[in-house]
N, C-alpha and C positions, 0 to 999 in steps of 0.2 A: 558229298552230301550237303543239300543246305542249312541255314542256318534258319531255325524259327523262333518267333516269340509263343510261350504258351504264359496258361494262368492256370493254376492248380484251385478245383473247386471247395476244397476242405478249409485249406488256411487261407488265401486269396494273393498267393507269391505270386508275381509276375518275373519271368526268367526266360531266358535262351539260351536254346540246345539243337546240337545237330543230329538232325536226324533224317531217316530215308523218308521222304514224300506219304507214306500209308504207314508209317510207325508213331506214336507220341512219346513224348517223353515221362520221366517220374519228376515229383518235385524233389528238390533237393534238401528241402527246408523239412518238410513232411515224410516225404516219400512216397504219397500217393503214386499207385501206379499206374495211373491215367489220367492227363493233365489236359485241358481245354486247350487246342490251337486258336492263336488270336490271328487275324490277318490284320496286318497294320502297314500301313505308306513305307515307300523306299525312296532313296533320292535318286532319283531317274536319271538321265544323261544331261550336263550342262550345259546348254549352250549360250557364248557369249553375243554369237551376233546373228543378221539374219543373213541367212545362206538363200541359193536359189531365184527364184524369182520375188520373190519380196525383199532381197539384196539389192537389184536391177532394182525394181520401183522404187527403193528408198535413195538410191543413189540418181535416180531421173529427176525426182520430187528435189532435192538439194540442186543438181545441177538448173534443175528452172530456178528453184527460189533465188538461189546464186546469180543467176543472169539477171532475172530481174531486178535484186538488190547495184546491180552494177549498173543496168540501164537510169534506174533512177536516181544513183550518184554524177551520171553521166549528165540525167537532165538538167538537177538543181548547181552542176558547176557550167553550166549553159546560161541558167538564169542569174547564175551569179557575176557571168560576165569572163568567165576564166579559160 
């Protein structure tokens, strides 16, 4: 069963309790026997990096800038006579 957040309307406890998806819970504080389910944010899946093709495009975009940082060390040790 999951777990939810409710809010009891009497005294205004906010608490979690597992319950089956069409049941509510009681307060614990009160004991009202029917508590307000709250919907509230979960931490989703994390990801550290980018996968797929925005992996590819990030690693193309580095391999150009990379080149060109290299061509133009290549030019200024030309002009510098080296």
């Amino acid at each position: 069963m999951p777990l939810y957040d409710f809010r009891c309307p009497a005294c205004g406890e906010r608490f979690e309790a597992v319950t089956k998806p069409s049941e509510t819970a009681s307060c614990p504080s009160c004991g009202t026997p029917r508590c307000e389910r709250i919907y509230s944010g979960f931490a989703g899946p994390f990801t550290v990096g980018l996968r797929g093709a925005a992996a590819r495009r990030s690693d193309a975009t580095r391999r150009a800038r990379e080149e060109q940082r290299r061509e133009q060390r290549a030019q200024r040790r030309e002009k510098e006579g080296r």
